[in-house]
KELUMKOL-901832 format. One record per residue (C-alpha): z, x, y. Coordinates in nm, 3 decimals. Layout:
% KELUMKOL-901832
site up: Z | east: X | north: Y
...
% end
This chain:
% KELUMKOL-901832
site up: -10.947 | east: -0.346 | north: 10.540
site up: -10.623 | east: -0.195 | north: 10.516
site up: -10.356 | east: -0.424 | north: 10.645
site up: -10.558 | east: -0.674 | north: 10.712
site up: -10.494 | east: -1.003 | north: 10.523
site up: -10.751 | east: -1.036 | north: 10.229
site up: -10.940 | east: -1.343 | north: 10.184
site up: -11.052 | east: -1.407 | north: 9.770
site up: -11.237 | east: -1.707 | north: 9.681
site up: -11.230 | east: -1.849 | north: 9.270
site up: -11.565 | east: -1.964 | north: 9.141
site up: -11.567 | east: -2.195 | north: 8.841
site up: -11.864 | east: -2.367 | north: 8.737
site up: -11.764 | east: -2.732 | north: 8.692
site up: -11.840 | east: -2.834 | north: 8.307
site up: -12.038 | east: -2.552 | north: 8.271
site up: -12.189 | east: -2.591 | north: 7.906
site up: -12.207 | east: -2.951 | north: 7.956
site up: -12.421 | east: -2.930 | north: 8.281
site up: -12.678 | east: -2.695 | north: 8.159
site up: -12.690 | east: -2.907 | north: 7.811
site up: -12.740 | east: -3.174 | north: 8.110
site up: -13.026 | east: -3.012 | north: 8.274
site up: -13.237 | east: -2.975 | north: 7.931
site up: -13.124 | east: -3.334 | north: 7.848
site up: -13.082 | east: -3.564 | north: 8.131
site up: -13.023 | east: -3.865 | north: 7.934
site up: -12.642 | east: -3.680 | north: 7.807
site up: -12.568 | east: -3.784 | north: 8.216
site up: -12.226 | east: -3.988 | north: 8.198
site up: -12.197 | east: -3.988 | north: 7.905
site up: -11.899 | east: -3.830 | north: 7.650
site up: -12.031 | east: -3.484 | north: 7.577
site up: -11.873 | east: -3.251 | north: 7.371
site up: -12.003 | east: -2.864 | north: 7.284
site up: -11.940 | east: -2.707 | north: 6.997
site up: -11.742 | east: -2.796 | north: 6.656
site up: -11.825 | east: -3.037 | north: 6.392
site up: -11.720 | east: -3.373 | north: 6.425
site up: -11.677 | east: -3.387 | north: 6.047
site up: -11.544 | east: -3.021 | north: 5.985
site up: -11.210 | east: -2.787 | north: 6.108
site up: -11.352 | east: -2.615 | north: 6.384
site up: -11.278 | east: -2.640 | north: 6.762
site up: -11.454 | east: -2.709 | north: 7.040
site up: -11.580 | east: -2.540 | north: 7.347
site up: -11.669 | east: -2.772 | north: 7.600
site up: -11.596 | east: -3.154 | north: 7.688
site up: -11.756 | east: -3.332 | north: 8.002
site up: -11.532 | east: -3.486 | north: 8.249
site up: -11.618 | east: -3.852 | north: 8.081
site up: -11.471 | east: -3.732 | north: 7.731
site up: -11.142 | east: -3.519 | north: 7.880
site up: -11.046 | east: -3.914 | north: 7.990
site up: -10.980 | east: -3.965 | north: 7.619
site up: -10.764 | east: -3.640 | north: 7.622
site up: -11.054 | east: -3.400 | north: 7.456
site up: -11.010 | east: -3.068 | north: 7.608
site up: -11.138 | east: -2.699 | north: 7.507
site up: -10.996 | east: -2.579 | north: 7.161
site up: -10.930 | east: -2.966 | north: 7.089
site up: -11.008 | east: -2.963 | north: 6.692
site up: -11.313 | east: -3.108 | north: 6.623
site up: -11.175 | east: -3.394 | north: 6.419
site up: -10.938 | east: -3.468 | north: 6.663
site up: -11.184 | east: -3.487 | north: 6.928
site up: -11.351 | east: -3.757 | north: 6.704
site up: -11.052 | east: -4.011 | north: 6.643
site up: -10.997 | east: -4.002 | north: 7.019
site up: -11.325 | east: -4.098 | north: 7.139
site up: -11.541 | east: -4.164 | north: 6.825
site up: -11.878 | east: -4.248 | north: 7.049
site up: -11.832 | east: -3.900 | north: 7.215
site up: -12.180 | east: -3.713 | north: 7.187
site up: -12.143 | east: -3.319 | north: 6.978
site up: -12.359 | east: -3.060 | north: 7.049
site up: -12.385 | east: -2.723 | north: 6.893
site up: -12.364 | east: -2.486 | north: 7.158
site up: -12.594 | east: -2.238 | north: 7.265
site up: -12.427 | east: -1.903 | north: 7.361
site up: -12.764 | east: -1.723 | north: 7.441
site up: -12.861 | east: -2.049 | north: 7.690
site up: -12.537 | east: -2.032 | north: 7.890
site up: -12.490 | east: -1.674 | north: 7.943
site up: -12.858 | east: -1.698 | north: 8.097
site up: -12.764 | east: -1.936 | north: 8.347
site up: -12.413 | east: -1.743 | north: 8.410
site up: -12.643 | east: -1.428 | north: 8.487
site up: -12.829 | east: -1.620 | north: 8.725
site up: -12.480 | east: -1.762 | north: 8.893
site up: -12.350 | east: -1.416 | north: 8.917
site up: -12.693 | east: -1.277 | north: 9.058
site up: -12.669 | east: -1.523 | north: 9.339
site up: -12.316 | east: -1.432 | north: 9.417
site up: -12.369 | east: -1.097 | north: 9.448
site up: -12.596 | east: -1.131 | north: 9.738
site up: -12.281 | east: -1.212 | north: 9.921
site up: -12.023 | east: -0.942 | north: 9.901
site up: -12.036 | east: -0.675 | north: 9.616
site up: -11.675 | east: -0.751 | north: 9.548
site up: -11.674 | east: -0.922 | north: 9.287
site up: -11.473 | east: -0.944 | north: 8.943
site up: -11.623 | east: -1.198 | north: 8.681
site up: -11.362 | east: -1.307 | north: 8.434
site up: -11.525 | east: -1.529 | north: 8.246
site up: -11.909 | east: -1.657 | north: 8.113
site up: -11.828 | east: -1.920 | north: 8.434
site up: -11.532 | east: -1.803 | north: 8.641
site up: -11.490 | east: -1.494 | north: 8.856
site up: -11.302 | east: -1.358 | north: 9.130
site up: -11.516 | east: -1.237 | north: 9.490
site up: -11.335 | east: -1.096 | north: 9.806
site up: -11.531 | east: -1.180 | north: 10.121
site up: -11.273 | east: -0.986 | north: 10.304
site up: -11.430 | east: -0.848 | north: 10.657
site up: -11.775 | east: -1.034 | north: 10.569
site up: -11.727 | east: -1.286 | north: 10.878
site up: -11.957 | east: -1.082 | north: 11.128
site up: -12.241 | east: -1.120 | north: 10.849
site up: -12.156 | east: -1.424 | north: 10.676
site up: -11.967 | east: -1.637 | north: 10.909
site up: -11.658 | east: -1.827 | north: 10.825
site up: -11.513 | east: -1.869 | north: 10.457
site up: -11.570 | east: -2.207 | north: 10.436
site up: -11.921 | east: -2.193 | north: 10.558
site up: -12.006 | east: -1.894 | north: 10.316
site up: -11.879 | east: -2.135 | north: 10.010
site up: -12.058 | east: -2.374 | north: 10.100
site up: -12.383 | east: -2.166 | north: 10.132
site up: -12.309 | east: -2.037 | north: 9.777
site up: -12.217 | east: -2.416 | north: 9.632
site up: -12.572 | east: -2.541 | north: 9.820
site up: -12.736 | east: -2.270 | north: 9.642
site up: -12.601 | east: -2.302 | north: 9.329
site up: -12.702 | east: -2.663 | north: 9.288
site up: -13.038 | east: -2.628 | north: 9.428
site up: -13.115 | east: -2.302 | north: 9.192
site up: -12.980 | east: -2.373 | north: 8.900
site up: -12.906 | east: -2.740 | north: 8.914
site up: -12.538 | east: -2.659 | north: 8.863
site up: -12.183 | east: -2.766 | north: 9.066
site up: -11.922 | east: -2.520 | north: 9.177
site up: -11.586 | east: -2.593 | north: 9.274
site up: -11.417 | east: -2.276 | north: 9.505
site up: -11.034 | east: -2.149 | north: 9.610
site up: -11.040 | east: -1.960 | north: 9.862
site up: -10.692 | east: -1.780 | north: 9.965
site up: -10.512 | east: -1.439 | north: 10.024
site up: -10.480 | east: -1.370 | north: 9.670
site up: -10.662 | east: -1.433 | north: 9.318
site up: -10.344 | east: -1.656 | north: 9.253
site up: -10.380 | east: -1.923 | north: 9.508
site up: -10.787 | east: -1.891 | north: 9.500
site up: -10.754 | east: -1.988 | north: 9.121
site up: -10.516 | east: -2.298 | north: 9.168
site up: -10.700 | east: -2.373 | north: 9.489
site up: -11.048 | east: -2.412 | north: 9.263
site up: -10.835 | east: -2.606 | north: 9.000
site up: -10.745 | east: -2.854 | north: 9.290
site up: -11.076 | east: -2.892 | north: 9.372
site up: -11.258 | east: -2.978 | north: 9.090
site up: -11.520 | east: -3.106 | north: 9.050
site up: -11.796 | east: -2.942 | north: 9.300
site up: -11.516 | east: -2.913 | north: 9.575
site up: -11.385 | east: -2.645 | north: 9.807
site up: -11.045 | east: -2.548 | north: 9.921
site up: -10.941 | east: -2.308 | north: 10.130
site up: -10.545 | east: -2.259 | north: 10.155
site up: -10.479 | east: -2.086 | north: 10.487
site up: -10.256 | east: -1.763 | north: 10.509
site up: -9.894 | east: -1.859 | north: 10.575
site up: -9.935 | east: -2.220 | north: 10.414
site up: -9.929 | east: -2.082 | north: 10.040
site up: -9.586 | east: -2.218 | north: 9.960
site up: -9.626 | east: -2.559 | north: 10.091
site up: -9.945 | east: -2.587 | north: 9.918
site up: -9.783 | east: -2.517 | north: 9.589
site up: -9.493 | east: -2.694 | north: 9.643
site up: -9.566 | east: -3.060 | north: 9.513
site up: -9.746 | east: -2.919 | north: 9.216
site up: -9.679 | east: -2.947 | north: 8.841
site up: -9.508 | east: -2.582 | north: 8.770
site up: -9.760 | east: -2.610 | north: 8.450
site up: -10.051 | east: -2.506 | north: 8.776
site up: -9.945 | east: -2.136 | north: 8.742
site up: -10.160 | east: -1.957 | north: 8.574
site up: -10.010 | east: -1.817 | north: 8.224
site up: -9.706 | east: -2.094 | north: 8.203
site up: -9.815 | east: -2.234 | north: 7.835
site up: -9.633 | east: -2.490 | north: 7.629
site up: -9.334 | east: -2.256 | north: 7.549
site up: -9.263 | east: -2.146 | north: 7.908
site up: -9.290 | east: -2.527 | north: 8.051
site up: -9.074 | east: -2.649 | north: 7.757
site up: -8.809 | east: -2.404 | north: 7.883
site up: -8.860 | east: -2.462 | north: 8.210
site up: -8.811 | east: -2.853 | north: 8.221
site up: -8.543 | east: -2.773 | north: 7.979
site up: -8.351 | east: -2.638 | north: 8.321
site up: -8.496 | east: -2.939 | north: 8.513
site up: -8.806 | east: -2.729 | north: 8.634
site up: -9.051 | east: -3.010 | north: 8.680
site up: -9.222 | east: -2.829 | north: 9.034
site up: -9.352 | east: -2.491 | north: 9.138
site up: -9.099 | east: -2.621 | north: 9.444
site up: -8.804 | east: -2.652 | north: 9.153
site up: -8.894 | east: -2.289 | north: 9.048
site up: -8.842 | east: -2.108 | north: 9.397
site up: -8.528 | east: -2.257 | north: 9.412
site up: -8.433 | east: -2.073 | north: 9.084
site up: -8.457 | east: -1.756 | north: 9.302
site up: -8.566 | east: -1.435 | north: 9.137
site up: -8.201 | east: -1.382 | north: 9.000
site up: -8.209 | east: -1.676 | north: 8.786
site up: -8.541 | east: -1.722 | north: 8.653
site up: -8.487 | east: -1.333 | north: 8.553
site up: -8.137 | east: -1.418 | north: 8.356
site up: -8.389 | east: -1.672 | north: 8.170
site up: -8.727 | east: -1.455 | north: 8.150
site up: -8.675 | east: -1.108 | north: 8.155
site up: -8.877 | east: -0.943 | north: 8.366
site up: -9.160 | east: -1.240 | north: 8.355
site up: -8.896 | east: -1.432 | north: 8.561
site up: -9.014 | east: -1.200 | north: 8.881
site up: -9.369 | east: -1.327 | north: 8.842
site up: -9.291 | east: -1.676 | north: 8.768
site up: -9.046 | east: -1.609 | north: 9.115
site up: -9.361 | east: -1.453 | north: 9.262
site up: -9.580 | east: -1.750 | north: 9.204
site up: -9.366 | east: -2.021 | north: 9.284
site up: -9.384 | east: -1.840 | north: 9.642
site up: -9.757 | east: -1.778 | north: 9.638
site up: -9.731 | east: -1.413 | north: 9.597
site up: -10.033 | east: -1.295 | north: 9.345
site up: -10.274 | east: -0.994 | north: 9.284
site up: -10.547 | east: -0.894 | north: 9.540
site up: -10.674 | east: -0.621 | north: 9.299
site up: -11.012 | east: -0.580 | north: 9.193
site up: -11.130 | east: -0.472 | north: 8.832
site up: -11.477 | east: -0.353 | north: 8.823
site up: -11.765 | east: -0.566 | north: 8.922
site up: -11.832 | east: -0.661 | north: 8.538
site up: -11.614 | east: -0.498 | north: 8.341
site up: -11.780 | east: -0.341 | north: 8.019
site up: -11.678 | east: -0.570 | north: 7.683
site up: -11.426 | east: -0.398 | north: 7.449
site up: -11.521 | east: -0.600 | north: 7.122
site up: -11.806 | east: -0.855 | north: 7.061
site up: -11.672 | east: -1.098 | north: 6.778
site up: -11.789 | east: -1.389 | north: 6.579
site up: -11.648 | east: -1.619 | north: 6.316
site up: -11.682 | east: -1.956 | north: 6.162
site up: -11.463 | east: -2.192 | north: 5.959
site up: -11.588 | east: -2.370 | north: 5.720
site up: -11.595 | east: -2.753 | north: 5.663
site up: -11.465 | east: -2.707 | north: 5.352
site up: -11.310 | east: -2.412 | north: 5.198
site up: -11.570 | east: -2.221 | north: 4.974
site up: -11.619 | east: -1.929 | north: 4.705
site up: -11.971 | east: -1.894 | north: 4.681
site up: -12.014 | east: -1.534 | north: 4.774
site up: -12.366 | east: -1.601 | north: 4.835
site up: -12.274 | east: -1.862 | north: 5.084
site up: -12.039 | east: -1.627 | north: 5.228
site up: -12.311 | east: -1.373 | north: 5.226
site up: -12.528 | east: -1.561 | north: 5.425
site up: -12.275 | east: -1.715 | north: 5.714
site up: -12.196 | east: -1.343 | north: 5.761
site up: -12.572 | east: -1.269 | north: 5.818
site up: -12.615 | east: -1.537 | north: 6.084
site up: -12.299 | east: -1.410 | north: 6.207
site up: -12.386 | east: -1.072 | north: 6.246
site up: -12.727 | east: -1.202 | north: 6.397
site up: -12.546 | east: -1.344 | north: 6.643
site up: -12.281 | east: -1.059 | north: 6.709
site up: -12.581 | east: -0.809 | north: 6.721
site up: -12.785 | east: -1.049 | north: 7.013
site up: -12.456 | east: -1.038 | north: 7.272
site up: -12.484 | east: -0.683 | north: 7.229
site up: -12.818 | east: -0.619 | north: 7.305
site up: -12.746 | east: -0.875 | north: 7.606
site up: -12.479 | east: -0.646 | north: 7.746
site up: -12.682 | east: -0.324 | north: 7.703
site up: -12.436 | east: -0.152 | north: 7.411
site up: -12.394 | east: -0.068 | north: 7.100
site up: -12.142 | east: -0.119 | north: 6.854
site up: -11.969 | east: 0.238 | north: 6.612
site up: -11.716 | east: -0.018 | north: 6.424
site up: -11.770 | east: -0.303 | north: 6.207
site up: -11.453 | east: -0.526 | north: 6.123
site up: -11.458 | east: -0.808 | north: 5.863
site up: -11.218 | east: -1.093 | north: 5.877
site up: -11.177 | east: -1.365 | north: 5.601
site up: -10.842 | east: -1.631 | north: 5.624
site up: -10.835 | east: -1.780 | north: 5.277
site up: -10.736 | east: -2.147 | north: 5.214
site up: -10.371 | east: -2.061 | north: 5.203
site up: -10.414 | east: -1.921 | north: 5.566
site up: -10.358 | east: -1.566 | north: 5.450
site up: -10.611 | east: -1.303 | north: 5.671
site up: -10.689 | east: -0.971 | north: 5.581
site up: -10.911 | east: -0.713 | north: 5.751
site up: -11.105 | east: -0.457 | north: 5.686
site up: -11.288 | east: -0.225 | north: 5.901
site up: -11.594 | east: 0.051 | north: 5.867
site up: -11.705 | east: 0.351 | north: 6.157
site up: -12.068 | east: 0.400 | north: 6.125
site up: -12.176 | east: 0.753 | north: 6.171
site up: -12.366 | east: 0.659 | north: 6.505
site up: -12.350 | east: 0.318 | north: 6.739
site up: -12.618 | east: 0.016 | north: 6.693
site up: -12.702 | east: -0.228 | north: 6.818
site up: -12.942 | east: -0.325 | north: 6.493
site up: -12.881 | east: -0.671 | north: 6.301
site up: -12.975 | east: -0.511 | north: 5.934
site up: -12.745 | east: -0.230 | north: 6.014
site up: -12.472 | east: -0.384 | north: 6.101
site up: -12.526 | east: -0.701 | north: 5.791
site up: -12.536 | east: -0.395 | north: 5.600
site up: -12.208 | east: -0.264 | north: 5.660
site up: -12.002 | east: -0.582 | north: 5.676
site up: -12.171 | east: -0.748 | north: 5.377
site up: -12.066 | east: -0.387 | north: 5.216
site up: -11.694 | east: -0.498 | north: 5.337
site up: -11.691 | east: -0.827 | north: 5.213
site up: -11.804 | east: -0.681 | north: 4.849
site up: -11.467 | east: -0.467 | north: 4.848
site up: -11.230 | east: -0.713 | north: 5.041
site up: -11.338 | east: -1.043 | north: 4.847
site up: -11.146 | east: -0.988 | north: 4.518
site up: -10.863 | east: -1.298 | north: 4.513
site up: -11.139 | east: -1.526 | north: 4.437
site up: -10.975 | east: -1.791 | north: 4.652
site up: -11.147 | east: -2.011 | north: 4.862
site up: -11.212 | east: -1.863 | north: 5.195
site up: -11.144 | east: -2.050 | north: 5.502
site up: -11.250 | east: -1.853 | north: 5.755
site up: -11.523 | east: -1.560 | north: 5.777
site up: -11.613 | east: -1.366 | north: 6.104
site up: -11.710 | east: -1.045 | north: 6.229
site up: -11.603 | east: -0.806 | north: 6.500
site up: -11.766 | east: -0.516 | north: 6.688
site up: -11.540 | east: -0.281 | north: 6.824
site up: -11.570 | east: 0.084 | north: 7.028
site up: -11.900 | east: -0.016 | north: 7.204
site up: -12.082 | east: 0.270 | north: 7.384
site up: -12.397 | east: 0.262 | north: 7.609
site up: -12.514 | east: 0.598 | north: 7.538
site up: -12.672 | east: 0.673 | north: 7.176
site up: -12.781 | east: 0.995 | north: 6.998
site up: -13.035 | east: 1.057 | north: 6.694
site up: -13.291 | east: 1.223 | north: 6.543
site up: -13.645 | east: 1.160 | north: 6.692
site up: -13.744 | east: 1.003 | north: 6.377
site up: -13.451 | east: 0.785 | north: 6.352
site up: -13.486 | east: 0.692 | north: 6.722
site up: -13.895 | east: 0.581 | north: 6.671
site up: -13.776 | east: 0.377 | north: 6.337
site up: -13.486 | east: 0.214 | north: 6.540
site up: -13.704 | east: 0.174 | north: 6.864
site up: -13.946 | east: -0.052 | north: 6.631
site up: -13.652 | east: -0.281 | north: 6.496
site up: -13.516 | east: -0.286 | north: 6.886
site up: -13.836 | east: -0.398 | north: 7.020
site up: -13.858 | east: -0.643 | north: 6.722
site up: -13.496 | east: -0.821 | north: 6.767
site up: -13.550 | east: -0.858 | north: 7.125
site up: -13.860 | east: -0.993 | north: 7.060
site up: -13.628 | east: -1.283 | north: 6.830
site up: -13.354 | east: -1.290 | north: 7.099
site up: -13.626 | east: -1.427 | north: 7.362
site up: -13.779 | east: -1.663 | north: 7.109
site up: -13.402 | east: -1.778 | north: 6.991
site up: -13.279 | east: -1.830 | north: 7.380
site up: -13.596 | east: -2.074 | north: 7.391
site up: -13.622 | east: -2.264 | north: 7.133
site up: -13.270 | east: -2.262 | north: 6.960
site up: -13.099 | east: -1.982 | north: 6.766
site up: -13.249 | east: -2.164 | north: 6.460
site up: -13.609 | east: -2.128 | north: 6.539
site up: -13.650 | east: -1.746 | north: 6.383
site up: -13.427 | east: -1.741 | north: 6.068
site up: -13.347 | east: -1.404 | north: 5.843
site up: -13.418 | east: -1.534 | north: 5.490
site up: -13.068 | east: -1.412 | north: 5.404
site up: -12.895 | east: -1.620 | north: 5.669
site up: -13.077 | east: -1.940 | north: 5.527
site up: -12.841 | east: -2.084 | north: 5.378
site up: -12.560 | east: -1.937 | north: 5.614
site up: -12.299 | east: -2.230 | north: 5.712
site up: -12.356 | east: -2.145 | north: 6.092
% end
């Protein structure tokens, strides 16, 4: 394939906790939906169906916020083990297309389909294949880029949306982008657009015209990207198919700010219950613990343990970061915040035949409660500790 212009298509599932809370409940069909937060606490939320982002709720909208601006929006609680099912499934179907393929997200990855015409047949034809397949498999839309580079593939699926397909041909990549918002490009937040419009930037057109020179007098050496993607120049490098997690975290704020160490006790088991399940989902194990608490003045501290071996083991790992909060937790201010982290993860584990029988028996009985839990709710086996957890 050297030489030889590349061809990348973006996948993003359209809505994508929405739609599968969609396919368990039908009736949640046009309506508002939101996933995740509390209507009536400080958290954020996940998800928002297309109906609710007309009343400008978007991901990491706070919850309360979400409320004022559509107040007959519909919350669910969202269920992490349910989605990254269906993502699995997703991913397995893609893969029976090219084995390129670089997932960056729970419903968003990369594939290059470079060379694949002899088998597959044109790009547009193979996307639509996949899209068909997705919706009659899972019951779930797609919307596809497809272009020379990851860049133009992700604003080309953006365009698209929902359950469309684009494909921007090779040479046309500037007068594609042209027109657009320069807020499109990937990585140009609040800060960057306020400067930008600040120097009457309104267009990714506006920003070639700043020429590489200029936008690097204003950027530093981001100004050559930003120069870069005004042009439709972007990456056409592969990571690994699914690139191996570096930390599994979870945290929760509270509704209302709270020093009850039992109560913190038991968020931090659910937590940890939680934590413990994605890594048994992604095959590894976990050698560092890391406790975080953000106290009602917003001041975070945290505190980290190494275990003497990796785990993947619930008790082991409550163990450890309950054993953190007991030395951390000493201001006796209200916390805010608690969550937990699980850092160095490994695959491989080592241990005494004893030790490996005893942990082989707590395994085989978490798994056991991760199966029942992806069923029936992550409520429907509950450690007595994590009772009364706020989670």
């Amino acid at each position: 394939m050297k030489g030889k212009k590349r061809t990348i298509i973006h996948l993003d599932l359209d809505a994508f906790f929405v739609a599968v809370e969609r396919l368990r409940d039908p009736s949640l069909i046009g309506k508002p939906v939101v996933v995740g937060g509390n209507p009536d606490g400080r958290g954020v939320i996940a998800a928002a169906s297309y109906e609710a982002r007309r009343y400008g709720i978007h991901s990491a909208t706070p919850s309360a916020k979400a409320k004022k601006l559509c107040p007959h929006a519909i919350f669910i609680r969202a269920r992490h083990n349910l989605y990254s099912e269906y993502s699995k499934k997703f991913f397995r179907i893609v893969t029976d297309y090219t084995p390129l393929i670089e997932q960056t997200s729970i419903d968003e990855g990369y594939i290059d389909v470079t060379g694949c015409e002899p088998l597959q047949g044109h790009p547009l034809r193979l996307a639509e294949e996949i899209k068909l397949r997705v919706k009659r498999e899972l019951g779930l839309s797609v919307s596809m880029g497809i272009g020379s580079n990851k860049l133009i593939a992700k604003i080309g699926s953006d365009y698209a949306k929902p359950e469309g397909i684009v494909y921007i041909l090779p040479g046309t990549e500037r007068v594609f982008l042209a027109p657009m918002p320069v807020e499109k490009i990937p990585g140009v937040g609040p800060a960057v657009l306020e400067k930008l419009n600040g120097y009457g930037i309104r267009t990714i057109d506006d920003l070639s015209r700043m020429g590489r020179d200029g936008l690097e007098k204003i950027f530093g050496k981001h100004g050559a990207s930003l120069h870069n993607a005004s042009l439709g120049i972007g990456s056409i490098a592969f990571g690994s198919t699914f690139e191996q997690a570096k930390s599994v975290s979870r945290e929760h704020t509270f509704g209302q700010d709270t020093n009850d160490i039992s109560f913190l006790e038991a968020t931090l088991c659910r937590l940890s219950e939680k934590a413990t399940a994605d890594l048994r989902e992604k095959g590894l194990k976990a050698s560092t613990i890391t406790l975080k608490l953000r106290y009602a003045d917003f001041k975070t501290v945290t505190r980290s343990h190494s275990l003497g071996e990796p785990t993947d083991l619930d008790n082991v790992i409550y163990a450890a970061v309950r054993g953190l909060l007991g030395k951390t937790y000493q201001r006796r201010t209200a916390v805010r915040l608690i969550g937990v982290s699980l850092t160095h993860l490994d695959e491989e584990r080592q241990g005494t035949l004893l030790r490996d029988e005893r942990e082989r028996k707590m395994e085989n009985l978490y798994r056991s409660v991760d199966k029942i839990r992806g069923k029936y709710g992550g409520k429907a086996v509950l450690n007595a500790r994590g009772c009364l957890g706020d989670v």
